[in-house]
Structure formats: structure tokens, C-alpha cells
C-alpha positions in Angstrom: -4.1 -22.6 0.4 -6.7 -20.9 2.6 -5.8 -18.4 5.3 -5.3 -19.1 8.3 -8.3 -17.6 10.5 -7.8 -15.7 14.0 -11.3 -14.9 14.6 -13.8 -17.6 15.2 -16.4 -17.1 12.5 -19.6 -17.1 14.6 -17.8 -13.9 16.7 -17.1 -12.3 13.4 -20.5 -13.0 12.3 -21.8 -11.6 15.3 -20.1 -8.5 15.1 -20.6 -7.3 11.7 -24.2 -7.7 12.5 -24.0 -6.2 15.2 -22.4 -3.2 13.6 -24.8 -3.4 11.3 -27.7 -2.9 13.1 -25.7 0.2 15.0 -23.4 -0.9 17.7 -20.5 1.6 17.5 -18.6 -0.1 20.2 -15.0 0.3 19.5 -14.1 -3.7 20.4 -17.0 -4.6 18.0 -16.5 -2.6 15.2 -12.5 -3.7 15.6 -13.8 -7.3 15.4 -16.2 -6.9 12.6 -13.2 -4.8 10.8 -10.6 -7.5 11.3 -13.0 -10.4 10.8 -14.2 -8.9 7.3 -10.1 -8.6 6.6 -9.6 -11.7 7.2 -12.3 -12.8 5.0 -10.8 -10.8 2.3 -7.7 -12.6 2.6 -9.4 -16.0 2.4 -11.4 -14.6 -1.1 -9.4 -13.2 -2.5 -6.1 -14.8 -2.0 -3.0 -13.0 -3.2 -0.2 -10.4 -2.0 -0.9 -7.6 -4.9 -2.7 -5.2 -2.9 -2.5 -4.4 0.8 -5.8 -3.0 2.7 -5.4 -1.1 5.4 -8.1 0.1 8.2 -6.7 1.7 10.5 -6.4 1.5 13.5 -7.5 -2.3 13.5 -5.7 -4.0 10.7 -4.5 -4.7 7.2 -4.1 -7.8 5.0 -2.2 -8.3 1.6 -5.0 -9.8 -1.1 -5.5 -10.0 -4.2 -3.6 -12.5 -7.1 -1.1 -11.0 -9.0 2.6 -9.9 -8.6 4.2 -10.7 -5.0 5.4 -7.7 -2.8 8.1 -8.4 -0.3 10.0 -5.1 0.7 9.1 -1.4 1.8 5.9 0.5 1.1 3.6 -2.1 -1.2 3.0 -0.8 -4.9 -0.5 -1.2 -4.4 -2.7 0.1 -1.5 -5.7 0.8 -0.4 -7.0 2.4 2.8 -10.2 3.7 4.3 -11.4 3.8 7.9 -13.5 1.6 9.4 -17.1 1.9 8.7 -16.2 2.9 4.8 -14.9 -1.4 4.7 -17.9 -2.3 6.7 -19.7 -0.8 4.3 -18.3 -1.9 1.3 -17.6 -5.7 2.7 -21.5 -6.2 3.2 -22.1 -4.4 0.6 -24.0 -1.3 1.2 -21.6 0.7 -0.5 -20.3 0.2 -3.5 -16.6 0.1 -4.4 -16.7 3.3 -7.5 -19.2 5.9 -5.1 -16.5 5.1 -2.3 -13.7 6.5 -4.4 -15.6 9.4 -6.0 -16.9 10.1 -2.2 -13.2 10.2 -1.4 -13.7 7.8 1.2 -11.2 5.3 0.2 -7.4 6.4 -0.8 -6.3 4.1 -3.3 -3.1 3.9 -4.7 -1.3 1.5 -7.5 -2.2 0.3 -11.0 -3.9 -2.5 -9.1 -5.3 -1.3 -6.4 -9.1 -1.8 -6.7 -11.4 -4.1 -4.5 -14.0 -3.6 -7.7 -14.2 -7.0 -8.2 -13.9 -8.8 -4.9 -16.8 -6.8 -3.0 -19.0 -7.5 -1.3 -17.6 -10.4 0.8 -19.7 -13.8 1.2 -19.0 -12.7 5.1 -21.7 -15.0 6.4 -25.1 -13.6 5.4 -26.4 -14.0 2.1 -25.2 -10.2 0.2 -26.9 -9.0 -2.9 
């Protein structure tokens, strides 16, 4: 079961290039966030670990044990440009972490191995 999407995938497109060649504009990098959230959720399906990017979003990923009530077992969070990043792959997951960029907390909770995202353009 795939998720359902809320942003059309040419917008999303659109505005994680867009962000990538240096818009900063809060509406675009919300979009770009959100869109490369939602992508996320479609790759790597599950409910083990939640991602947050606050202010603009978070979605539950990842196969593994379910999480239904107060704070998840497994989170990870990092601000916006840090999942930007790390979605298209011009960061990787372990120099985030050591950076301190990303706060990660849970056995599970490691993007590792479902970064980059296949977000639309061809990543490394």
C-alpha cells in the first residue's frame, strides 16, 4: 500500500530544485521539506521511526514494530535544510550525526539505509 500523496509531484519536484539551486523562500523550502517527507513515507513504508522537520512536518516510516501511543520509541529530527540535504543526497546520513545536525533517538532510529530518496532526479 503506497501513501497517499498531498503534494503534486511536478510542485514537489519543482521545489526541491528550486531549493537546490538557492531559493530560501520559506513556502518553497516548506514544500520541498514536506514533499521529500512524503516521499519518505512512500519508500520507506513503515511506522518504526517518526521524522520530524520542524516547523513543516513529520511522517512515521520505516518497517518494523508499529507505534500507536505517546512519544514514538524511535525519532529522528533535524531542521530543514539538514533533510534537504540528506534526501538528495548531498549529505550523508553518518557526517549528519557526528555534525550534530540531526538528534536521533531509539534503537532504530537511522535513515542510513533509506537516503537519499529517488525524489525525482536521478541521485548518486
Amino acid at each position: 500500500m503506497s501513501v497517499r500523496r498531498r503534494i503534486a509531484t511536478a510542485d514537489g519536484i519543482a521545489a526541491v530544485e528550486a531549493v537546490l539551486a538557492g531559493a530560501d523562500a520559506r513556502a518553497t523550502v516548506a514544500l520541498a521539506s514536506r514533499y521529500l517527507l512524503e516521499q519518505l513515507a512512500d519508500e520507506a513504508e513503515g511506522h518504526t521511526v517518526e521524522v520530524r522537520v520542524p516547523p513543516f512536518g513529520a511522517v512515521q516510516a520505516v518497517d518494523g514494530p508499529r507505534h500507536t501511543r505517546g512519544t514514538p520509541p524511535n525519532v529522528v529530527e533535524m531542521d530543514a535544510a539538514t533533510w534537504i540535504a540528506l534526501a538528495t543526497g548531498s549529505l550523508h546520513w553518518d557526517a549528519a550525526v557526528a555534525d550534530l545536525r540531526v538528534t536521533a533517538s531509539g534503537q532504530r532510529a537511522s535513515l542510513a539505509d533509506n537516503l537519499p530518496l529517488r525524489w525525482g532526479r536521478m541521485v548518486p
